[in-house]
Structure formats: structure tokens, C-alpha cells
C-alpha positions in Angstrom: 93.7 91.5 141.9 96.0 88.4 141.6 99.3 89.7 143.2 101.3 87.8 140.6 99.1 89.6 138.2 99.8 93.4 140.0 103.5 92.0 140.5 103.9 91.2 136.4 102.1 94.7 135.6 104.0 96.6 137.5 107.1 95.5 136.1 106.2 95.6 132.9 105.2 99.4 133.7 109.0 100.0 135.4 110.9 98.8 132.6 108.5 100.9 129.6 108.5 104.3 131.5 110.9 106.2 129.2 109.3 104.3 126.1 105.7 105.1 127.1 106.1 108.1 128.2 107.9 109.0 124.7 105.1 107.2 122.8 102.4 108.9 125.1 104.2 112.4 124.0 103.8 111.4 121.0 100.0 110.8 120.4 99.3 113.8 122.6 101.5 116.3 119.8 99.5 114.5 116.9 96.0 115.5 118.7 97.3 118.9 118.9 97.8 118.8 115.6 94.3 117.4 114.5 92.0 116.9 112.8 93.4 116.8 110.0 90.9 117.5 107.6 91.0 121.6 108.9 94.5 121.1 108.4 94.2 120.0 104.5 94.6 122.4 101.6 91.6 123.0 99.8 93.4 121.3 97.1 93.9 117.9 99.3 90.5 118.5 100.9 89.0 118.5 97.2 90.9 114.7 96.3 89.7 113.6 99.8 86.2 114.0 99.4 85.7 113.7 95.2 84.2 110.3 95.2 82.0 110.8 97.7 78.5 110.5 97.7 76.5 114.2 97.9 75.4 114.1 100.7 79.0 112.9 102.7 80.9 115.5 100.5 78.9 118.0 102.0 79.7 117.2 105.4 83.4 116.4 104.9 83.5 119.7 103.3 81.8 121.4 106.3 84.2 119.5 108.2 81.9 119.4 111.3 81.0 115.8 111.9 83.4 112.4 112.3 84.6 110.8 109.4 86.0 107.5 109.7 88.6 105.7 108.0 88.0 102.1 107.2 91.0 99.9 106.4 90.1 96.4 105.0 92.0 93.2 104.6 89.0 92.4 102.3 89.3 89.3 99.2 87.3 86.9 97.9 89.8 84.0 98.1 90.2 83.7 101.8 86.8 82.7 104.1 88.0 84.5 106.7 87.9 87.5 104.5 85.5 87.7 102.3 82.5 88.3 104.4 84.5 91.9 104.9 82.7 92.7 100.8 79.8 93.9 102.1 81.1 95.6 106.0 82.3 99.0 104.4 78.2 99.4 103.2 76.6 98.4 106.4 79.7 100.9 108.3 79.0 104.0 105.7 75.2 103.4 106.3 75.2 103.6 109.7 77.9 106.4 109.9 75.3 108.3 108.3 72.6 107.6 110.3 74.4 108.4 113.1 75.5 111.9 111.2 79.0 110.8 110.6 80.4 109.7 107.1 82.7 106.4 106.3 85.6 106.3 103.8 87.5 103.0 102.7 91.2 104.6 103.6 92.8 101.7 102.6 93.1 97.7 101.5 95.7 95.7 103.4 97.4 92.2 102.1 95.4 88.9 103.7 97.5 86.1 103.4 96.7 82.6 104.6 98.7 80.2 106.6 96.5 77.5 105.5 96.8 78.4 101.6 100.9 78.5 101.9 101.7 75.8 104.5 104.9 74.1 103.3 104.8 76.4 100.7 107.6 78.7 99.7 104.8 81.7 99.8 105.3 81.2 103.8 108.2 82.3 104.1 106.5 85.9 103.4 104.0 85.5 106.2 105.6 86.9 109.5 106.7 89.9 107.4 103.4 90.5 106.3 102.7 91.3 109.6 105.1 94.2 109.0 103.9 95.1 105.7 100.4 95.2 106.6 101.3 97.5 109.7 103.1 99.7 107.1 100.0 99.7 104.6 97.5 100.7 107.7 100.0 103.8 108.2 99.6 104.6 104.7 96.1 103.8 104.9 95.2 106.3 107.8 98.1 108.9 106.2 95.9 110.6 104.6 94.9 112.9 107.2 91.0 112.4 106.5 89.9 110.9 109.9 89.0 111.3 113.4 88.4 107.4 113.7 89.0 104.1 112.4 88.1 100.5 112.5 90.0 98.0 111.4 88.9 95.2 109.4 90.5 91.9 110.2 90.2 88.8 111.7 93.2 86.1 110.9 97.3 85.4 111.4 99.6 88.1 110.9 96.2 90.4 109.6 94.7 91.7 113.4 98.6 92.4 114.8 99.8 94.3 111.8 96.6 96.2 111.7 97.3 97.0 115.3 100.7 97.9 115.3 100.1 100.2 112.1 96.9 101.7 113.7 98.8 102.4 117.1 101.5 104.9 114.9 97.8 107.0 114.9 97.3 106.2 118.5 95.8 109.4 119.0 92.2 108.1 116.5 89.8 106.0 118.3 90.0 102.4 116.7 87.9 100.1 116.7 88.4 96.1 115.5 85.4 94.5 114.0 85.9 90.9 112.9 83.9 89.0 110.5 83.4 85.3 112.9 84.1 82.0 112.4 82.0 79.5 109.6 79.7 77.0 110.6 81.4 73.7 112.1 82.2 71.5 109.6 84.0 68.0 109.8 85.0 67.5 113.0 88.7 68.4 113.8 89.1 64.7 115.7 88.4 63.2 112.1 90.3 65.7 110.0 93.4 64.8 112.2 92.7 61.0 111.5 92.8 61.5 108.1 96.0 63.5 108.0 97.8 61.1 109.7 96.5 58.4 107.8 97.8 60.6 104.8 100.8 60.9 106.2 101.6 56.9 106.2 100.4 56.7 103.0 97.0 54.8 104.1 94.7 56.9 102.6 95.3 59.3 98.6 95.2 62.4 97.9 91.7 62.8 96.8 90.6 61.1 100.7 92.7 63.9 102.7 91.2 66.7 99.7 87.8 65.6 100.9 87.7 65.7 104.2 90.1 69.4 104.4 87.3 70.6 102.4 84.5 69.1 104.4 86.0 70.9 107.4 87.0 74.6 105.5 84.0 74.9 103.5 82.1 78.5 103.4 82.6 81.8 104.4 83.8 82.5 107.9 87.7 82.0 109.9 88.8 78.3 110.3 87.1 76.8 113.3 90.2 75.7 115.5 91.7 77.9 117.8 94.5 79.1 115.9 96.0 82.5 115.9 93.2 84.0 114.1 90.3 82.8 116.6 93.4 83.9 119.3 94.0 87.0 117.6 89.8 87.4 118.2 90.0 86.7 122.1 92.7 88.9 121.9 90.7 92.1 120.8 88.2 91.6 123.1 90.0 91.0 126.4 91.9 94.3 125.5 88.4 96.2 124.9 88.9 96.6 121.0 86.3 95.0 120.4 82.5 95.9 120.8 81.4 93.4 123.7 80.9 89.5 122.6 81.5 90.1 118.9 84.3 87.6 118.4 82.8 84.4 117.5 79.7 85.9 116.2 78.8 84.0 112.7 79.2 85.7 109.4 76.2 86.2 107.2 73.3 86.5 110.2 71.3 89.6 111.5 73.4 89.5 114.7 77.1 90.0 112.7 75.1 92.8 110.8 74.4 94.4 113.9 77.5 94.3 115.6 79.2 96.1 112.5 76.8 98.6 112.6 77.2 99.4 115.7 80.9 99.4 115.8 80.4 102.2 113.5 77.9 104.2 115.5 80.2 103.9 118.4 83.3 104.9 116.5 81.8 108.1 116.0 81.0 108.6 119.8 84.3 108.2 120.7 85.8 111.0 118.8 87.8 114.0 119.9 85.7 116.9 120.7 82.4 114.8 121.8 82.4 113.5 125.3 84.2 110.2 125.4 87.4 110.4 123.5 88.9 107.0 123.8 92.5 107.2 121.7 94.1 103.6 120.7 96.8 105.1 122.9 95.3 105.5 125.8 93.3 101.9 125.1 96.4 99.9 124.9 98.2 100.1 127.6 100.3 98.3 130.4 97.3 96.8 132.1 95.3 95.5 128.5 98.5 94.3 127.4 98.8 91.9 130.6 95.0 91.1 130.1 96.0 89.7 126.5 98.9 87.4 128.0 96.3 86.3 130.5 93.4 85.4 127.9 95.8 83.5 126.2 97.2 81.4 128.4 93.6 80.5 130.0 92.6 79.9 126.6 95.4 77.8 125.4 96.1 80.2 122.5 98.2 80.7 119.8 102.0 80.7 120.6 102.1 83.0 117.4 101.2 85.6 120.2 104.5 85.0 122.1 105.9 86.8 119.1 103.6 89.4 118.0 101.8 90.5 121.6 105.6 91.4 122.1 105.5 93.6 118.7 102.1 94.8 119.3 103.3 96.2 122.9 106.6 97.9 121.6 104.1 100.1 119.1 102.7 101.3 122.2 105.9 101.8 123.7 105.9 98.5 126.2 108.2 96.3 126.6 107.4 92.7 127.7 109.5 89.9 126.8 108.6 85.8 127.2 109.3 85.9 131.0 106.1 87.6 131.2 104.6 84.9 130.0 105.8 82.4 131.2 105.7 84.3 134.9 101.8 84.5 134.5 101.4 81.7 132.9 102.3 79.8 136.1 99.2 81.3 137.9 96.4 81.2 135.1 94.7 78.0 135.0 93.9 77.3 131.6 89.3 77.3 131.2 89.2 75.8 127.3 89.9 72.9 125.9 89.5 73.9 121.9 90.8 72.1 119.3 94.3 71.1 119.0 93.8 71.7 122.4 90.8 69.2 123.0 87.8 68.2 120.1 85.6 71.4 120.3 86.0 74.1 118.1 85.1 78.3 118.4 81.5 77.5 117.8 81.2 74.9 120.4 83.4 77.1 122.6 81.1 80.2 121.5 77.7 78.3 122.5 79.2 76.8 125.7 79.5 80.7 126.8 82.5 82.2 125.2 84.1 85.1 125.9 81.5 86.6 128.7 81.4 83.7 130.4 86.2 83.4 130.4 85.7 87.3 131.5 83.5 87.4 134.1 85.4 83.9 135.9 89.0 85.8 135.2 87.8 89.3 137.0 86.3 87.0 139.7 89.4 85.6 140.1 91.3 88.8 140.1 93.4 87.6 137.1 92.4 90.9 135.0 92.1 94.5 135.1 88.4 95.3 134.5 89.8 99.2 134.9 90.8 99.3 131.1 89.7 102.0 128.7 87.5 99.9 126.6 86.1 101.1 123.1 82.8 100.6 124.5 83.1 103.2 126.7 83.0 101.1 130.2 85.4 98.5 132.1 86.3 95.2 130.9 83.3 93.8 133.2 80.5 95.0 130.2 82.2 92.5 128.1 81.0 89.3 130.6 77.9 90.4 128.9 77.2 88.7 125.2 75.0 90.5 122.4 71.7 89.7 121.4 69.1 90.5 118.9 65.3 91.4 119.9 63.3 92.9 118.1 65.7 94.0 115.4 67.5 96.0 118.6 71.3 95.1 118.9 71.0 94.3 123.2 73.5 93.0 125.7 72.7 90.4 128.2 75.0 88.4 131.2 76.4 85.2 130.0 75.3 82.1 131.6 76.1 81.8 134.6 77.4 78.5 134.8 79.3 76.5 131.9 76.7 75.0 129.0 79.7 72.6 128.5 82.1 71.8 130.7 84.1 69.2 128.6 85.2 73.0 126.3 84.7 75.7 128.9 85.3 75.5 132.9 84.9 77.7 135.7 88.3 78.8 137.8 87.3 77.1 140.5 87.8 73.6 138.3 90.1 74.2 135.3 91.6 71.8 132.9 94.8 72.5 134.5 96.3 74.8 137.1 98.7 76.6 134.9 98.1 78.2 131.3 100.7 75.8 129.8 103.1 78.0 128.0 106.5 77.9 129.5 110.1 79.1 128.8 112.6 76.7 128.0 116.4 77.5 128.7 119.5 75.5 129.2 122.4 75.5 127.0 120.3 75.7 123.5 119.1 78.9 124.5 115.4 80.1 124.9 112.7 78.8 123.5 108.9 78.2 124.3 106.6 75.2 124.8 103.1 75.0 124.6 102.4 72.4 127.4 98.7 72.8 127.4 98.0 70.7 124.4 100.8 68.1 125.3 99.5 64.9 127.4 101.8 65.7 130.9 103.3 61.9 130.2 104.4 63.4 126.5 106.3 66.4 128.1 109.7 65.3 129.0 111.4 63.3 126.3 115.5 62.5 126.3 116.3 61.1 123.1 119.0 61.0 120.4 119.2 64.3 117.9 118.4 63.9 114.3 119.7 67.1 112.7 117.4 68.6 109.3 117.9 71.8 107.5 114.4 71.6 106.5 110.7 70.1 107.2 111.2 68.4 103.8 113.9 66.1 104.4 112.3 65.0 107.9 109.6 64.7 105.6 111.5 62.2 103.7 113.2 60.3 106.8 110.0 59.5 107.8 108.6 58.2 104.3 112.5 55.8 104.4 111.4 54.8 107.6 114.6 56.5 109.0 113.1 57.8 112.4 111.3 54.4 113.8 112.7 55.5 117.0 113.0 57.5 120.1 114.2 60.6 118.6 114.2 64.6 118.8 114.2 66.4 115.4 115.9 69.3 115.1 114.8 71.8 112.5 117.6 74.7 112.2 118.0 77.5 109.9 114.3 78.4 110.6 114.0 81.3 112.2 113.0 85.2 110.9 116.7 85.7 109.9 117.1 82.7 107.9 114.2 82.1 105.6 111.4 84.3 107.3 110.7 81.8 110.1 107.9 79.8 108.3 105.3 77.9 110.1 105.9 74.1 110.3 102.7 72.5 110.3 103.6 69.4 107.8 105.7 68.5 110.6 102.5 67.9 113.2 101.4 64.6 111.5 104.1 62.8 111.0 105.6 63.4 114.9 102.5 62.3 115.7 102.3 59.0 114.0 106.1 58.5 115.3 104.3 59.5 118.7 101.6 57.0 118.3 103.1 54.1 117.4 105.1 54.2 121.2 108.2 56.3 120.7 109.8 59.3 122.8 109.2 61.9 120.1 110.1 66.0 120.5 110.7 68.5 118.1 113.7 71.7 118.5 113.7 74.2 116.3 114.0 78.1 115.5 111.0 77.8 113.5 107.0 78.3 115.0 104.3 76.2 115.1 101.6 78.5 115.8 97.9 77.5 117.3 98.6 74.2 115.5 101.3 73.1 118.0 100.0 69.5 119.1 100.4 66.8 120.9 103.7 66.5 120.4 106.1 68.7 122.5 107.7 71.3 120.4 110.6 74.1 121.5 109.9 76.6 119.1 111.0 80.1 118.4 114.9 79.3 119.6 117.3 82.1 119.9 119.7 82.3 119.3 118.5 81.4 116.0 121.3 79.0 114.0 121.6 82.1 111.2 123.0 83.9 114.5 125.2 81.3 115.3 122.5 80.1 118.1 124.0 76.6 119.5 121.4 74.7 116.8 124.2 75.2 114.7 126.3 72.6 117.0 124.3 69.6 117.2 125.1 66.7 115.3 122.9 64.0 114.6 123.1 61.2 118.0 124.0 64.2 119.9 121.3 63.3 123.5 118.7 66.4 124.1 116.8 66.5 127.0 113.5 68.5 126.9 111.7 68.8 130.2 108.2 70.7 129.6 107.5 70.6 133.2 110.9 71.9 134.6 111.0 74.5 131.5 114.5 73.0 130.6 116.2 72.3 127.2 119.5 70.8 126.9 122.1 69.4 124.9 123.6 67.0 126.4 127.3 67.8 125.7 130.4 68.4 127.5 130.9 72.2 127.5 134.3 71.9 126.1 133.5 69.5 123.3 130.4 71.6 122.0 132.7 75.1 121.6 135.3 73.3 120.0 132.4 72.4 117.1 132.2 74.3 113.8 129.0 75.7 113.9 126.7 74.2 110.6 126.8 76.3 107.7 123.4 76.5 105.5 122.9 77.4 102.1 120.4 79.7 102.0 120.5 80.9 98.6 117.6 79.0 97.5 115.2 81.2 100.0 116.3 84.5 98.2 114.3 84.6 95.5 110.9 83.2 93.8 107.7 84.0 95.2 108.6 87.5 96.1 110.9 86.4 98.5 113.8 88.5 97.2 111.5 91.7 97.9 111.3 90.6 101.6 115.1 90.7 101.9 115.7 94.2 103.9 113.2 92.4 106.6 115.0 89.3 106.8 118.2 91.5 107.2 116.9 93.7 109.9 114.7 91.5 111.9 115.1 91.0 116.1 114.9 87.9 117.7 111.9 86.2 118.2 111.5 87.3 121.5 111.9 91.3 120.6 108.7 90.6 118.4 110.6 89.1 114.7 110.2 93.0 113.6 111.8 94.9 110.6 111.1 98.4 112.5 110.1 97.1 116.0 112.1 98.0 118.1 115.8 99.4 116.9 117.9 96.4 116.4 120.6 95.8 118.7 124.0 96.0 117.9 
């Protein structure tokens, strides 16, 4: 093992002993007091099992074999979801098979970051993560289970699912994603277009033809964004079934693989002979493999915020340090678009996940030792799946790269690092996604130009207002303000400002997500400016200096000047209500930082 890798573990372990050890107690009181369905009146036992089929109500009455609880982000307006219609079929028919029965416990919310970008509806999406947590809890309340498998694939969908399903840490669970669509238009040319958009070069019905040329069937977005990261993600923790993130939806092969998530599921039950808990599969060491697979994949920064969240369900604390500490040793192996011009497919076909496993053990960067839902080490998942014969297989991944121009070996990366740093200095802390950022792009000192929102940037740019070097500041962003909505209008337009020669950078308390681009971008600040963070202090002209490289941010202020400054005051009134947002109050009140995971319940706010 990498000893920056043992080093970073180890700490991680020291400073979550008392919480792991309480959430381990935990889990182990709730199998004592399983399963569950022995435990249910004959009265609850009756409602549990009254739509069931015959044959499965005779064996949930008998109470002898597994049943397990599906919980579905399933609907038909979202391609990342709707292949999920027809999984809880294929997972009930081979329960059965297998002897074990298959109930839907539950549907979860499935929002999309691409449906409500710019939108005031985005100002719900980081809390769904919270209220989809919540609704897998109630999901799996019902006492009926001795598994689960989670069905989910996209933004805030896979980490609320997790953090919910981790409250029943005690269940075997198993993630089964649904896989990307086909590549469409290539992401190079959908960029183009955008950006001609943006300058008014090309209408409306132009940049509508070629968005839908590029999301256009059933299947997650192609570019690696959080849900393609949330995918690596399951599958470098073991929570996956071997090579089934970027499988395609709709072919014999996805079919398979949901099947036989099923069939395993009920193998690795309580009583049989290899209980694998949730609990015991997330742990210090496949928390630290998730960091790791991001950063040599160039993932979401999303995952800065909810890896945190997903590791203080478990009871582990880890914080952006972590990152930014292992980041510094993980050379980053993918270039996938907005990271280079490939997208998951390409990525997929060039060798994918077995082939970034396999180099990463090799390299000692992670712990093949895991407890794995597939009942082995994290070296059966260097293997990819494969149909002959009709029989779901396994074989090695290449051996070599099909493409090195998307997927390299450790021994010749992109880059030596995983490009995600912190940034500190007088602003406070913030990350930067270096990885997609040219390296002459990643310092920029430039005059401040101060906006409350992405929508009067927006109309600076269209006055011509920021023909210059410049760094825009976005305040009153962040989970406390508005919900901390993504700020993806913002990519095309810094670009353009990028392109046509100036010293562009953007500050704010806001994310950016897997769409963070070529532009350098602090995002997540905290002190957020709703917390009186020192974005509430700058003033347009004011000089920042952003040094990607050096992981430095600062204002460049005399001390005693900036505390004698009234901090900026926002209205925020206007993100109160409309669009449910009024119902999302109580989160935005009790929220942590951004760096404590941007959680409602996760952990205990601190006073």
C-alpha cells in the first residue's frame, strides 16, 4: 500500500473511533433484533404480504427464506430513470428462482440537475439528497426484509439512497444502476454550440437541437458528472456487482447483471454463510477507496460534499483535507468529458472500471481487503462481465489501455496528481477542480466583480460589462442561503470571456458539480456569506488572487481595512417560497457547512 494512502486511512480511523464504534453498536443491536418479519404481529405480517403473489405470500408467511426490499427512484421523465420500469420484474423473478421473494418497499424522488439548471426548482436539489435518505428509511421501515438493493444511478439519488440505507446498516445492500445511453452528439460540439448560444451567434431552436441530439434515449447523461461519478463510486466501494456501472440499458448484458444482483442479495443474508451487512461494507478503508477513484478519475466535485455525508452515516469522519492530502499522490488515469472529449461509453470500451482497479491495487493506491457485496476483495472487480451463452461470466480487463487518449496506465497518467485541491487564505476554504483546468488557466489575479446571483453575471456579460480580466464573485450561494444550487449557466459564458484572451476565475459558495470546466472555479466557500463568510466583504475592484497550483485564495486587502467593512446584506426573501421551496425551509435552517456534508441531520450542527 501507498503509505500516504495507509497514512490518510489511518487517520481517518483515529479521529471516527468513538463514532464508529457507536454506529457499529448500533447495527449489531438491530441484528439482534431481526428479522423482522418473526418480529411482526400477525396483524402487520398480514398487510406486509396481501398483495403478494401466491406463491411469495406463502413463503413470507413461512418466514423461512430472504425477502428483499427494493427501493426505486423509478419515472418515466428522467433517462437516467426510466429504464428502472421494468428492474423490480427481472429482481422478483429471479428472487424466486433463487427461493427468495422481492417486494417494492418503496419509491424515492429523482430529480434532475439537467431539468432544473438555472431554475428555481434547484434550489431543492442538495436537500433532496436528505429527503431521499429520509424516504429510503421509511422505505426499509417496514420491518419486511433481510436485504435490499437500491435502485439509482444519478446526482443527489445514489448518496441519499446510501445514507438512508446505512441507518439499516445491519441488511445487505446492494446498488444496481441502470448505465449510461448510447453516445450521442459529441460533447466537443455541444460545448461549441453553448457558447455560441451564449454570444447570441446561434437561436434557440440551434442550441434545442443539438442538447437533444446529445440527451436523446433512455440511459444517464454521457459526461462524467456526478451520476457517472456516483457509478465509479459504487463500484470502487464493492456495492456494486463487478463491472456493472457503465453497462448500457436495454441489452441482455444489463438484464443479467440485475438479475444477478438479486440472486446475490439473497446469498448474502443473515443466517446463510456470507452475511455481508452495509455496515460492515462501508467502512474506513472503502471510504478512502471512493476519494481515490475520484480523484484518478477526475470526478465530480459534488462528491467533496456528499462522500463526507455518506461517511458520517457510517459514523466516519473525513473532511476536504483528506482529499486534498490524497489527491496529491493519485495521478489522475481519465480524461472524460469536461475533462477531455470522451464520454462513459468511450471510457467503458477503452476498459473502464477493471482496467482503473486493477492499475490502482498495482499501484498500492487501494485496499483490495474490502468487504465487497460480491463476496471477494476489490481485485474481482479488475474483472468486467460478459455474456456467453446466455451465462452472466466474468473475465480480466484488457490488459493494456484500448485508448489511451481516455484511459492510461499509472505508470503514464494524464497528470501526477488527481487535481482536486483545497484552497485557503483569507476567503476561507474552498475547493478547485484543477484537473479539467489547462495548468496556464490555474492562477489568475484579477479585479473582483461582486453578483448576488448567476443572473445578473448573466446580464453583465450580455452589456458587455466584463470584457476584461476579471474574477466573479457569486455570494449568497451556499446550502444556508438559497439551498446552494448548481451554477452551470455560468460555464459558457466564463468560457467565452476565457477565450477571447482574458484572466477569467470564478469565487463563490455555490458548486459547480462534474460540469466544473475549463475555467478555474473556488467553489463550496465557507464560511458561506449567509454566515458572515468574508464573501460578504468584497466589493467590486477589490484584487483576488487564486493560485490553483499553490491551493491559495486571497483577497487582496489590508487586514485592517477588510474588518472595518460591513459585511453585504442579501435579500433572500425571494428564495423562500414558490416551487416548494418554502417546504425546504427547516433544511436550509439546519444545514452544516459544506465541508460537514451540507446535511439537515448529518452530523449535529455545531453551535
Amino acid at each position: 500500500m501507498h503509505e500516504t494512502v495507509l497514512e490518510v486511512t489511518e487517520r481517518i480511523r483515529a479521529k471516527s473511533r468513538e463514532s464508529r464504534t457507536g454506529y457499529l453498536q448500533r447495527m449489531a443491536e438491530a441484528r439482534r433484533q431481526g428479522p423482522h418479519r418473526g418480529d411482526l404481529s400477525c396483524g402487520n405480517l398480514a398487510h406486509g404480504f396481501a398483495a403478494a403473489p401466491a406463491q411469495d405470500k406463502l413463503l413470507l408467511r413461512q418466514g423461512r427464506r430472504a425477502n428483499i426490499g427494493i427501493v426505486t427512484s423509478y419515472n418515466d421523465m428522467l433517462s437516467a430513470h426510466q429504464p428502472f420500469e421494468t428492474f423490480p420484474a427481472v429482481i422478483k423473478e429471479a428472487a424466486r428462482k433463487a427461493g427468495a421473494t422481492a417486494q417494492v418497499a418503496g419509491g424515492v424522488p429523482a430529480m434532475c440537475d439537467g431539468v432544473t439548471q438555472g431554475q428555481e426548482g434547484m434550489e431543492l436539489s442538495l436537500f433532496s439528497r436528505d429527503t431521499i435518505a429520509l424516504g429510503t428509511a421509511v422505505a426499509l421501515s417496514h420491518n419486511m426484509f433481510d436485504a435490499a438493493l437500491c435502485l439509482g444511478i444519478c446526482d443527489k439519488i445514489v448518496p441519499g439512497l446510501l445514507i438512508g440505507a446505512l441507518s439499516f446498516g445491519h441488511l445487505p445492500v446492494i446498488f444496481v444502476p441502470g448505465g449510461p445511453m448510447p453516445s450521442g452528439l459529441p460533447n466537443s460540439e455541444k460545448a461549441k454550440v453553448r457558447g455560441l448560444y451564449a454570444q447570441g451567434k446561434v437561436g434557440r431552436e440551434e442550441l434545442l437541437d443539438a442538447e437533444a441530439e446529445s440527451y436523446h434515449s433512455p440511459g444517464t447523461c454521457t459526461f462524467y458528472g456526478t451520476a457517472n461519478s456516483n457509478q465509479m463510486l459504487m463500484e470502487v466501494m464493492g456495492l456494486h456487482l463487478p463491472g456493472a456501472a457503465f453497462v448500457n440499458p436495454g441489452t441482455p448484458l444489463r438484464d443479467a447483471l440485475t438479475a444477478a444482483a438479486a440472486v446475490r442479495a439473497a446469498t448474502i443474508v443473515d443466517g446463510g454463510n456470507d452475511y455481508r451487512p452495509l455496515a460492515e461494507a462501508v467502512d474506513e478503508k472503502a471510504v478512502v477507496n471512493g476519494i481515490v477513484g475520484l480523484l484518478a478519475t477526475g470526478g465530480s466535485t459534488n462528491h467533496t460534499i456528499h462522500l463526507i455525508a455518506i461517511a458520517q452515516a457510517a459514523g466516519i469522519a473525513i473532511d476536504w483535507d483528506d482529499f486534498s492530502e490524497l489527491s496529491a499522490v493519485v495521478p489522475l488515469l481519465a480524461r472524460i468529458y469536461p475533462n477531455g472529449l470522451a464520454d462513459v461509453n468511450h471510457f467503458h470500451a477503452a476498459g473502464g472500471m477493471g482496467f482503473l482497479i486493477r492499475e490502482l491495487l498495482d499501484a498500492g493506491l487501494l485496499h483490495e481487503d474490502i468487504s465487497t457485496v460480491n463476496g471477494t476483495g476489490l481485485a474481482a472487480y479488475a474483472q468486467e462481465p460478459v455474456l456467453a451463452n446466455d451465462e452472466l461470466g466474468w473475465q480480466d480487463a484488457p490488459e493494456k489501455s484500448l485508448d489511451p487518449d481516455i484511459l492510461r496506465p499509472v505508470a503514464d497518467p494524464f497528470q501526477a496528481d488527481g487535481g482536486l485541491k483545497v484552497l485557503t487564505g483569507n476567503i476561507g476554504r474552498s475547493i478547485i477542480k484543477t484537473s479539467a483546468v489547462k495548468p496556464e488557466h490555474r492562477k489568475v489575479t484579477a479585479p473582483a466583480r461582486v453578483f448576488e446571483n448567476q443572473w445578473d453575471l448573466e446580464a453583465a456579460f450580455k452589456a458587455g460589462d466584463l470584457e476584461r480580466d476579471v474574477v466573479a464573485v457569486i455570494r449568497f450561494q451556499g446550502p444556508r442561503a438559497n439551498g446552494m444550487p448548481e451554477l452551470h449557466r455560468l460555464t459558457p459564458i466564463l468560457g467565452v470571456l476565457q477565450d477571447k484572451g482574458f484572466k477569467v476565475a470564478l469565487v463563490t459558495d455555490g458548486r459547480m458539480s462534474g460540469a466544473s470546466g475549463k475555467v478555474p472555479a473556488a467553489i463550496h466557500v465557507v464560511p458561506e456569506t449567509a454566515e458572515g463568510g468574508a464573501l460578504a466583504k468584497i466589493v467590486d475592484g477589490d484584487v483576488i488572487a487564486l493560485d490553483g497550483e499553490a491551493g491559495t485564495l486571497e483577497l487582496q486587502v489590508p487586514d485592517g481595512e477588510l474588518a472595518a467593512r460591513r459585511p453585504a446584506e442579501a435579500d433572500l426573501g425571494g428564495n423562500e417560497y414558490g416551487m416548494g421551496r418554502e417546504l425546504f425551509a427547516l433544511m436550509r435552517r439546519h444545514t452544516s457547512t459544506a465541508e460537514l456534508g451540507a446535511s439537515a441531520f448529518l452530523p449535529v450542527r455545531p453551535e
